[in-house]
N, C-alpha and C positions, 0 to 999 in steps of 0.2 A: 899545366896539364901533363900530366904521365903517358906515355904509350898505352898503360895497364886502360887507363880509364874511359870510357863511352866518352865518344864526341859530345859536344853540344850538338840538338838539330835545331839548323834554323828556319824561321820559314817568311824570313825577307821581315816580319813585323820586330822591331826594337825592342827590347826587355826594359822595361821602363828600371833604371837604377836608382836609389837613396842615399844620396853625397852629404857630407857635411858642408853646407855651402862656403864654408869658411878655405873649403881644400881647391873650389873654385874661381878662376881666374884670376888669383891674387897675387901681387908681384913676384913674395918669395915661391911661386911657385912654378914661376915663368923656367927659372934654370933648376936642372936637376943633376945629379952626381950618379953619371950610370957607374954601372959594373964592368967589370973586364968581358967579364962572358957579354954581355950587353952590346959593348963593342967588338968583340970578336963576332955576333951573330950579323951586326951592321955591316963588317967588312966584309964576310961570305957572299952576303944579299948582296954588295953593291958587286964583289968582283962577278956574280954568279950572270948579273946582266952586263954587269960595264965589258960586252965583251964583243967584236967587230963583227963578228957574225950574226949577231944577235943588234946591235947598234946600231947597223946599215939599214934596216928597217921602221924605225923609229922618224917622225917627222923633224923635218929640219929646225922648225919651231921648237921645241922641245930640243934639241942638241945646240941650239945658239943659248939654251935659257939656262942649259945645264954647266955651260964651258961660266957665264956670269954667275950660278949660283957658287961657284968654289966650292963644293962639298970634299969633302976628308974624306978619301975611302976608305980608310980604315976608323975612325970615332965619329958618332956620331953627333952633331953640328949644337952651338948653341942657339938661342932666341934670338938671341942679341946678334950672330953671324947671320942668319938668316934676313930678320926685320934690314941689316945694313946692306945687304944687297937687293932687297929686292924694292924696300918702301921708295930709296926714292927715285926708282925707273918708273914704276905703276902707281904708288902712291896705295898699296894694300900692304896691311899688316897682319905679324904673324903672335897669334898665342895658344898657348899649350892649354889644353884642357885635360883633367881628369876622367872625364867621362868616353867609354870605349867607344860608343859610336852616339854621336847627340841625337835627340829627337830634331826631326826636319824644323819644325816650327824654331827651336833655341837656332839652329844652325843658320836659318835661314835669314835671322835677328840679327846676328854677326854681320851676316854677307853684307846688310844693309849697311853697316858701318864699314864695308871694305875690309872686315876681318875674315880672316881665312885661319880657320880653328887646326893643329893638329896635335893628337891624341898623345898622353904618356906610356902610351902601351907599345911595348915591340913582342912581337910575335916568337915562339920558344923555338928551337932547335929541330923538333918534329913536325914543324910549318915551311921551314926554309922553300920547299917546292909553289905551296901554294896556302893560303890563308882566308877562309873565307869571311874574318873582320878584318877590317879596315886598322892597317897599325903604324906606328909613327913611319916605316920606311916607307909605305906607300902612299902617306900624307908627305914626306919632304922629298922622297926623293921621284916619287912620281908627281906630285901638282906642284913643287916649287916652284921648279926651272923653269914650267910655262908663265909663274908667276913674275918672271923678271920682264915681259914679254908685254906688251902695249895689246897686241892684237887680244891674247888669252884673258886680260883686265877686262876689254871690251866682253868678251863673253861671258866670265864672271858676273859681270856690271848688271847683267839680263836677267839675271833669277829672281834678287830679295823685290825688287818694285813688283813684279807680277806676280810674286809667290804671297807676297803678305798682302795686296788687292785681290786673289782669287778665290773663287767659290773651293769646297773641300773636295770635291771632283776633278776641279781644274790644276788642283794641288799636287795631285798623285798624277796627273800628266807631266807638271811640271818637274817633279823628281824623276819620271822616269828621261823624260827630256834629258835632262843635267848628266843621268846615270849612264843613258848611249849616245853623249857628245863628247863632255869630261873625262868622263870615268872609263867608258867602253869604246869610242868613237875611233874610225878612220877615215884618212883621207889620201886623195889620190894626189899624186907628186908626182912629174913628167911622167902620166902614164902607169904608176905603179902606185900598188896599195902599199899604206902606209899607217904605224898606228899613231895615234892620238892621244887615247885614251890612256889616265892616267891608274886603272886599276890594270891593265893590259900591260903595261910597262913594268907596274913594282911586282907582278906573280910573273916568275919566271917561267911555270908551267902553263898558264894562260898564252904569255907572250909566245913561247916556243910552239904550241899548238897554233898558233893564231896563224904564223910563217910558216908552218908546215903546209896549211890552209890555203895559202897564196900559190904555192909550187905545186899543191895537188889541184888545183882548181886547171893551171898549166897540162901540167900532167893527163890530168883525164879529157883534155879538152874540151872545157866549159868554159876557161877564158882562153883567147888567143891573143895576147901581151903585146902582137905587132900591130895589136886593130886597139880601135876607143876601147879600153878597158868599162871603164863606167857605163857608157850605153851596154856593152852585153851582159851587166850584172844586173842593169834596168829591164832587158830584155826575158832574162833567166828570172826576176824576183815575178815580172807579169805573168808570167808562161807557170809557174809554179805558186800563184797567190793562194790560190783554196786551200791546197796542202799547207802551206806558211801558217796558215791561221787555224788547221787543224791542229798544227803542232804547236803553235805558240798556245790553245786553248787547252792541250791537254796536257803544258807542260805549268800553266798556272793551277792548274789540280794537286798536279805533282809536289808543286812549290807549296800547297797549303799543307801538307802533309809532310813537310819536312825532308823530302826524300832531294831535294838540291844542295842540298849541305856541303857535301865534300865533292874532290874533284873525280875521286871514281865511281860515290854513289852516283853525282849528276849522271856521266857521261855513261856508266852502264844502266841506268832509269833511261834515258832518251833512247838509247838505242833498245831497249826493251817497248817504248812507247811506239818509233817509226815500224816496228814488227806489229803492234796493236793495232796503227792505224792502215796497216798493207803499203806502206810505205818506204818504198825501194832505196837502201842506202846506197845509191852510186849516183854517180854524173852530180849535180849542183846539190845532190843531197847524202854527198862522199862521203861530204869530214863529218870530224869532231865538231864544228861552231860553222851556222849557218851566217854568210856573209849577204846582207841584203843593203841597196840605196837607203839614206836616211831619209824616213817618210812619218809626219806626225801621226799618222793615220792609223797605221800600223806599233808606232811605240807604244802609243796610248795603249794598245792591247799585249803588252810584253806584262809579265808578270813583274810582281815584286820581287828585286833581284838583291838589296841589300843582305851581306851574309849568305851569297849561294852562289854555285856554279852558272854562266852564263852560255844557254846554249846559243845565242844570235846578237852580233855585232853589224854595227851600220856601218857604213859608205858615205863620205859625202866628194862629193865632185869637187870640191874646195874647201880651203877656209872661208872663202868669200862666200859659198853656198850656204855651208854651217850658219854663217851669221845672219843670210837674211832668212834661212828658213827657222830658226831662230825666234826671231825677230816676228816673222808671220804669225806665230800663237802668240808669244808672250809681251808685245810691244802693247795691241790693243787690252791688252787686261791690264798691266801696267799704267797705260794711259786715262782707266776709270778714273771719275770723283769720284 
């Protein structure tokens, strides 16, 4: 895509694609022969986050998975480098798919086999800041490294049994689960927030807003970093629940109309919305990206976020919390005959 030409809008729903099934999953198709530019754009993306200021944020989990996946900062990796570091810590496998972003249902067919699909698409030169598909760098270099990781297998492990036993209601909880634990998720680490999430990690623009988000919450004293961080973010999400759900409800309007697309329609849409709703953008409702406890209660009503800007990222008190709350939706659906 050119500069010249109109974005795509998305609006979180998948474009159904028409493969030649012949170009899918099949072994010659597992390794590919990128381009120079290819690799010069991987090297960018990787120096652009591999950087201390930006690192020191990132969970420890994810930086022990990264030092064992060996990535090449400069080319990007093949199948066969990857599959050998990671299958046999966790025993999950990796292959390349054709398709830009799969339908949940094929994706979730995979997970069942312990495969972790990621895409042949890298993102152009006019994306480096932020991408709203999903493209090889934020398939290897954001979910790999937790893939080397026993704990992140375990969480993985949780989706396909209760995704492929759930009602189609329970479905669209279940993605959005996956999407603000994996994909958007933090957690808190002696005291400090921390990201998780693997779509947060590979967008440098997401990522750097995100820690900007942690220093202003500081900042304007909404958190006080010498006291329980977590209880006052449980405290602040109670104290401002109405509104939460005001804006998560007029921000899935927004998403039906496409207007979440990119990362300054999002963020000028939302803050044109908190003015709609007489809602004061300061103190816990400062930033760019509302920080709230991870609560099923509440994801269930986030909009469809696949291909758009993310105004609202969760918390959880743990890994150990993650897994059993977790575990509390998705274990009894799982466990159906």
């Amino acid at each position: 895509m050119t500069k010249n030409q109109n974005p795509p809008i998305y609006t979180g729903d998948i474009v159904e694609e028409h493969l030649d099934p012949s170009r899918e999953y099949t072994a010659e198709n597992q390794e590919i022969i990128f381009s120079d530019e290819q690799h010069g754009i991987w090297a960018d993306l990787f120096a652009g986050i591999h950087q201390p200021y930006l690192m020191e944020h990132l969970c420890q989990e994810y930086k022990n998975g990264l030092v064992l996946l060996q990535l090449d900062p400069r080319r990007i990796p093949t199948v066969t480098h990857l599959n050998e570091r990671i299958t046999p810590r966790t025993g999950w496998h990796i292959e390349r798919t054709a398709v830009r972003y799969t339908l949940a249902d094929d994706w979730y067919a995979k997970f069942a086999q312990r495969i972790f699909l990621i895409t042949d698409y890298l993102r152009t030169r006019d994306q480096m800041e932020f991408t709203p598909e999903p493209d090889m760098f934020h398939d290897i270099f954001g979910h790999l490294p937790f893939l080397t990781q026993k704990f992140y297998a375990r969480i993985e492990d949780k989706f396909a049994p209760a995704y492929l036993k759930a009602t189609q209601e329970e479905r669209e909880v279940i993605k959005r689960l996956a999407w603000y634990s994996t994909e958007f998720g933090l957690v808190i680490e002696d005291n400090r927030i921390k990201v998780f999430g693997a779509g947060i990690i590979s967008g440098r623009s997401e990522l750097s807003n995100t820690i900007m988000e942690f220093y202003r919450l500081g900042r304007d004293c909404v958190l006080d970093y010498t006291a329980n961080v977590f209880e006052q973010l449980q405290e602040n999400f109670l104290a401002h629940k109405e509104d939460i759900n005001r804006i998560t409800d007029g921000i899935q309007e927004l998403h039906q109309q496409g207007q979440m697309s990119s990362q300054d329609q999002g963020w000028n849409v939302v803050r044109a919305l908190y003015d709609k709703l007489g809602i004061s953008r300061t103190g816990y409702f400062g930033g760019e990206v509302i920080l709230a406890p991870f609560n099923v209660e509440t994801i269930a009503r986030i909009p469809k976020t696949v291909y758009a800007f993310n105004p609202m990222f969760f918390v959880c008190e743990s890994l150990e919390q993650m897994d059993a709350l977790l575990d509390s939706y998705l274990k009894p659906i799982a466990l159906r005959n």
